[in-house]
N, C-alpha and C positions, 0 to 999 in steps of 0.2 A: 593378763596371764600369757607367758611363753608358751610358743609349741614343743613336743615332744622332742622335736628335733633338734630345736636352736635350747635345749633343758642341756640334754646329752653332749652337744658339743662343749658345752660349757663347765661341763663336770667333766668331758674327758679328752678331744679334739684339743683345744685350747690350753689348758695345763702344760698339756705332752707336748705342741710347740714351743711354748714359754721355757718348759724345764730344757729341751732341745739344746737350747743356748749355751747351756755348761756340763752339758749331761747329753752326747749325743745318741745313748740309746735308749733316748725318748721320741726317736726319730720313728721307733717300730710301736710306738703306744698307743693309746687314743685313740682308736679305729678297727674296726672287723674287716680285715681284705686280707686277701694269700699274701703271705709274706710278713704278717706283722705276729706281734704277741700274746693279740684277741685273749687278753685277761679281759671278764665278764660277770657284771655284775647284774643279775634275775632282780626286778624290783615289782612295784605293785606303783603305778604312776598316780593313783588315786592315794595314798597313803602312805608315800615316802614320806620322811620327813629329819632332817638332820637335827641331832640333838645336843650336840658338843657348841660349848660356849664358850667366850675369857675367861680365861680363869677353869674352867674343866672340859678340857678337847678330846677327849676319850670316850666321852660317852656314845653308845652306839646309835647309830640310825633306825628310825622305825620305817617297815613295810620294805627292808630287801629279804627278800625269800632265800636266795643260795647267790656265791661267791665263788668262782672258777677261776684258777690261775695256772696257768701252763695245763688245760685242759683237767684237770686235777679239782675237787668241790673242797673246798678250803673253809667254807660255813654253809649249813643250811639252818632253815628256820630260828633261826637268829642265835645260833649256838656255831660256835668252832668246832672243827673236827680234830680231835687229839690227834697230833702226829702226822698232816697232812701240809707239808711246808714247801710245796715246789720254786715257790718264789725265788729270786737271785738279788742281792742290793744292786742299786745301780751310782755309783759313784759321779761325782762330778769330776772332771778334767780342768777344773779351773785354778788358778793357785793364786 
């Protein structure tokens, strides 16, 4: 079993340098410090669990409590909040 730590970097640390490469503002993702975009996901580390397969990648994860993006709660208790969409796409610069 991974720790807590090396879990999170791997869902969000890691991503965010990979996408970095054609998409540089993933350069402020992945990480909680002054200065970045500290989108935050509340989970329950006992009973997360991804549920999206081949073939059906949509389906939601068990055990995240609430979803925060741009300080803003964006799902709690495993339902969406109508109408709360602070989000921004982030495009890639590659061609």
């Amino acid at each position: 079993m991974m720790s807590l730590t090396d879990a999170l970097a791997r869902v969000s640390l890691y991503p965010a340098k990979w996408l970095e490469q054609t998409a540089p503002p993933f350069a402020k993702k992945g990480r909680i410090q002054i200065g970045m975009d500290a989108d935050i996901v509340v989970f329950d580390f006992a009973t997360i669990k991804a549920n999206a397969e081949y073939g059906t990648p949509y389906q939601a994860a068990e055990g995240i409590k609430a979803v925060i993006v741009g300080g803003v709660i964006v799902a709690k208790g495993g339902e969406l909040i109508e109408g709360n969409k602070p989000g921004k796409h982030i495009l890639s610069t590659a061609h």
